[in-house]
C-alpha positions in Angstrom: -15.0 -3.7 4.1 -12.7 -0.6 4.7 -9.3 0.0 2.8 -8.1 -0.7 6.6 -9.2 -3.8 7.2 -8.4 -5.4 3.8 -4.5 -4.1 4.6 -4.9 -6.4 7.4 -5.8 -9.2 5.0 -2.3 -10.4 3.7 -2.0 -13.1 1.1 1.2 -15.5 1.3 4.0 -14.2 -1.0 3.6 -17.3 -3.1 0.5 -16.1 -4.4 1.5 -13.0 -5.5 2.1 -12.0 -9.3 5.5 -12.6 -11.3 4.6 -10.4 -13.9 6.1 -7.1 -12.7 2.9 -5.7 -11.6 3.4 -3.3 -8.2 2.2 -4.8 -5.4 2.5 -4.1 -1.7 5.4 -6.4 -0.1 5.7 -6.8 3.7 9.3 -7.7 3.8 11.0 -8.9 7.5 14.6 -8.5 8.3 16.5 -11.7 9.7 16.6 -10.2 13.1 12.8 -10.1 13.2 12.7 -13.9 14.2 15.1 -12.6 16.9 13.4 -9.8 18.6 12.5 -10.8 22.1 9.0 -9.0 24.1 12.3 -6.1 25.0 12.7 -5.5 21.0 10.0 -4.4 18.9 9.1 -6.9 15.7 7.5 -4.0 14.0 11.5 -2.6 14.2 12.8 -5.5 11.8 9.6 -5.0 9.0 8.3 -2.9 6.7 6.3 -2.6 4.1 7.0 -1.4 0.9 5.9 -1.0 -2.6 8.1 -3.8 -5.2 7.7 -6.1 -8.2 8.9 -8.9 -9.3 11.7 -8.7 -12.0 13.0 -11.8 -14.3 16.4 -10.0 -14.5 19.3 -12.3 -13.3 16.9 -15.7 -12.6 14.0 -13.2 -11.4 13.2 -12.2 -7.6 11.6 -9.4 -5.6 13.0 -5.8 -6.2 11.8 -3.0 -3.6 13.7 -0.2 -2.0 13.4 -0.4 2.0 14.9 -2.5 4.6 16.6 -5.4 4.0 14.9 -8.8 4.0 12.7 -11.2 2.2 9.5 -10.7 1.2 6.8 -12.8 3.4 3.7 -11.5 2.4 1.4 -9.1 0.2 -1.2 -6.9 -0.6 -2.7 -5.2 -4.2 -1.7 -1.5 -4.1 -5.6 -1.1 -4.5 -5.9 -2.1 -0.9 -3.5 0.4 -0.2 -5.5 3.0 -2.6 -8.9 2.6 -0.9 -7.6 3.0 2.5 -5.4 6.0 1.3 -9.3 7.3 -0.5 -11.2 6.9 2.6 -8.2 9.0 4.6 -8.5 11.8 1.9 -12.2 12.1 2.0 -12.5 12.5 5.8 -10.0 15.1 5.4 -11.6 16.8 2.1 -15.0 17.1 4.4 -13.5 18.3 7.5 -11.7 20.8 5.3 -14.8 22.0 3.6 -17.4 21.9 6.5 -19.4 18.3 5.5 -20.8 16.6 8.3 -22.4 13.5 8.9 -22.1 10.6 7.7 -19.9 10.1 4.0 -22.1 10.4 0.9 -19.2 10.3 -1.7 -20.0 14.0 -2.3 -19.3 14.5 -6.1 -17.4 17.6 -5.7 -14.5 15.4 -3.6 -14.5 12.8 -6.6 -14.1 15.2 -8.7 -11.0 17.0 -6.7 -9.7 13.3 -6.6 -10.1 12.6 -10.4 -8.1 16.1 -11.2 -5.6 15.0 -8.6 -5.1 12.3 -10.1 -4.6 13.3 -13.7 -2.5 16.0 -12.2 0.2 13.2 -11.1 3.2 12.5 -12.9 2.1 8.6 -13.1 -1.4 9.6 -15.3 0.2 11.9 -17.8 -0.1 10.7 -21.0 3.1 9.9 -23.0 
């Protein structure tokens, strides 16, 4: 199954983790239940990237539009689908054709990437 397709695979936001672990929240303004077939519902959501916080009682923190949270997603779903992306571009850029074979030499630009990234540094 592609990154893509488990996006499109959202769990109900009781499921998801209370442990502040960053997950993918799709998170719906009031007015989506309000947008008529003239008004677009994709208008009045988003998704975004949040965790759940015990400050104050607990509840969802995210930056974004407005809302509640209604559903949601590992960010590894959102990681394999951003990996496939990368790799279709990585072998248009450098002339590989055909099918993907997980060519070594883009893992290997992906691993440095990554260590390269403010997230992976060590402390």
């Amino acid at each position: 199954m592609s990154g893509a397709d488990k996006r499109n695979q959202w769990l109900p936001i009781e499921t998801a983790p209370k442990d502040g672990t960053e997950i993918r929240l799709l998170i719906r303004h009031p007015n989506w239940v309000l947008a008529h077939a003239h008004d677009n519902q994709d208008d009045w959501q988003q998704e975004v990237t949040g965790k759940w916080i015990d400050h104050n009682g607990g509840g969802w923190t995210w930056y974004g539009i407005m809302g509640a949270p209604v559903a949601w997603i590992p960010l590894l779903c959102v990681l394999a689908d951003d990996l496939e992306k990368a790799e279709r571009e990585w072998r248009k850029v450098n002339g590989y054709t055909g099918k993907s074979a997980h060519n070594q030499e883009f893992w290997e630009f992906i691993a440095e990437s990554l260590l390269n990234t403010k997230h992976f540094q060590p402390k």
